[in-house]
MARVEXKE-156672 format. One record per residue (C-alpha): x, y, z. Coordinates in steps of 0.02 Angstrom, whole numbers, plus 50000, padded with zeros to 5 digits. Layout:
N
XYZ ...
This chain:
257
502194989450502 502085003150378 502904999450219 503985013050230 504505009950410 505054993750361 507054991650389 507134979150251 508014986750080 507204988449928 507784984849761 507715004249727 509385005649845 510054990849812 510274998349599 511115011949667 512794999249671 512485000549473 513225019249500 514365016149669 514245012649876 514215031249895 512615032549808 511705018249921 512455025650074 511535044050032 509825033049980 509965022850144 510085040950256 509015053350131 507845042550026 507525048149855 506775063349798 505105063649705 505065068249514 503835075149395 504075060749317 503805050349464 502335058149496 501535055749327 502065038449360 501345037049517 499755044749448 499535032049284 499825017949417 498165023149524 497235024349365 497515007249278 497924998249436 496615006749594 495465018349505 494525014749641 495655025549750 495935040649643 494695050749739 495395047749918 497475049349834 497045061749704 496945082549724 497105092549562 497825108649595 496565124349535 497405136749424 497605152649512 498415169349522 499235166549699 500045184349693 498055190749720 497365190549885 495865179849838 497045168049740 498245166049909 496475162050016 496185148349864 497665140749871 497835138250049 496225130950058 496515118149932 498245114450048 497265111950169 496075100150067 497315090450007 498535086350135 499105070450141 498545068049937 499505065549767 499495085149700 499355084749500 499325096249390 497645095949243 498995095949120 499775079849218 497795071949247 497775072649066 499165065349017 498995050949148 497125049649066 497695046348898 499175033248943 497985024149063 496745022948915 498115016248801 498405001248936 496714997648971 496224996348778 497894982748732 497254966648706 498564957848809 498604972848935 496864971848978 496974954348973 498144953649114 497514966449211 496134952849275 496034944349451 497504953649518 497964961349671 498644978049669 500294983249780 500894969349863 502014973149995 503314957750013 504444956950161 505864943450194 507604937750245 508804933150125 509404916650165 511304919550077 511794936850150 510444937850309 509914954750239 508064960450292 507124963750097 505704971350052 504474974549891 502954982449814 502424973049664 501294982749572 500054966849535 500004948149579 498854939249481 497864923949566 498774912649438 500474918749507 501134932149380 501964945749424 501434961849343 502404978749312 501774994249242 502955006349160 503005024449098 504185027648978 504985038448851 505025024948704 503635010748760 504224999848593 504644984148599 506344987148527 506355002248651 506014995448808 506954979648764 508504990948806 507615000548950 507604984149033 509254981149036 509884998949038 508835005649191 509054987949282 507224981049271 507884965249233 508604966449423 506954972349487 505914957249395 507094945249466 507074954349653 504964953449650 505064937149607 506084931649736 504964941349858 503464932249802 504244916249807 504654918949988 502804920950028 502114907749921 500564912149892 500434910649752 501844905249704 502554914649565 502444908949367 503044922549275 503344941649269 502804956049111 503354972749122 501604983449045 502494996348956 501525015348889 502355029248817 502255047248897 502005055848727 500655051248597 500345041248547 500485031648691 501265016348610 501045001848727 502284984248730 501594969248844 503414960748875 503744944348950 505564941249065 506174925249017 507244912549139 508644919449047 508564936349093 507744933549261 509344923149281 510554937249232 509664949949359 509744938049504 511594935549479 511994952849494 510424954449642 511864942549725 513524953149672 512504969649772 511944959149908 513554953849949 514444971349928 512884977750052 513324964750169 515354969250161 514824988850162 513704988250324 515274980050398 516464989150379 515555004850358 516595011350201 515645018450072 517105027249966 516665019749777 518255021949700 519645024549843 521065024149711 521685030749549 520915022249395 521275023549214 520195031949084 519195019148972 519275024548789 517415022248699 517385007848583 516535019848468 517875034748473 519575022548441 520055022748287 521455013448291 522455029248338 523265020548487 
């Protein structure tokens, strides 16, 4: 079965409980919606992880005055051509270039990018909750660890460090690894988040989850399972069905209370 196709929910919904039920419930009948920045993403990925591919996945869109005639004609050709392909901009190709570079020429980067496979889909039943699960790990190496390539706005280690924990990739390292344990082969030994910076230059941090924090995002893995389970029950979705109070910033009190 296509990955897609696959009933099983991804850690991608399951973070939307970070922001509320009603958020899950709109991913679960809509999907998300593609960014630029997702595609750039998307685009980086093929080049470090299945060069190999960017041919078959890849169309760069021709610049053209599509208010001519001839430019029209053009551009509906390349449509045509490209159906079914990533659409980039040069500008975007570029960009992707330079960051895939920057991965490819870290020591530990390249180092780890070695006997892996690239997109492994991971499908199973968790044994708590009886919820149908699914991943896409971006690389298992042979030796069992889990690899994760990131785009980001501040690829530092002090940066990311807070992206981690911030955008929920702590959650997402802990929800892979469960996936791969389920299939067991290999079984998994670790899990590094490969992160590059979208701006020059392109700073790149190799950084390593620890049991610690792989511990933190399966406990609250758990917390959304079990509010997915009680959700698809009941079928209520309303995040906040009564009045709550305003929270006061730590940073704005004064005392003045």
């Amino acid at each position: 079965m296509d990955y897609r196709e696959h009933p099983g929910i991804n850690h991608s919904t399951l973070k939307a409980f970070s922001k509320g039920s009603l958020y899950v419930r709109h991913m679960l009948d809509n999907g998300s919606k593609e960014t630029e920045s997702m595609r750039l993403g998307t685009l980086t990925h093929l080049m470090v992880l299945e060069p190999h591919l960017m041919a078959d996945e890849v169309a760069i869109a021709p610049e053209l005055n599509r208010r001519t005639k001839a430019g029209k004609e053009k551009w509906e050709e390349f449509e045509r051509s490209s159906e079914g392909k990533l659409v980039v901009t040069k500008e975007q190709a570029f960009l992707a270039e330079a960051m895939a570079e920057s991965v490819l020429s870290h020591p530990a980067a390249a180092e780890i990018l070695t006997d892996f496979e690239p997109e492994v889909e991971r499908f199973w039943t968790d044994e708590l909750f009886g919820i149908e699960c699914k991943a896409k790990i971006d690389g298992v190496r042979n030796d069992g660890l889990l690899i994760d390539l990131k785009t980001a706005m501040d690829a530092s280690v002090a940066g990311f460090n807070r992206a981690i924990f911030n955008n929920y990739y702590h959650t997402q390292a802990s929800w892979y690894m469960n996936g791969q344990a389920h299939h067991g082969k290999p079984m998994p030994t670790g899990f590094v988040f490969i992160a590059v910076g979208n701006t020059a230059p392109h700073e790149v941090s190799v950084i390593r989850m620890t049991d610690q924090a792989l511990r933190v995002g399966a406990r609250t893995v758990t917390d959304w399972l079990y509010e997915y389970r009680q959700r698809t029950k009941t079928n209520n979705w309303i995040s906040n069905p009564s009045i709550v109070d305003v929270v006061v910033p730590g940073w704005i009190d004064r005392g003045d209370a």
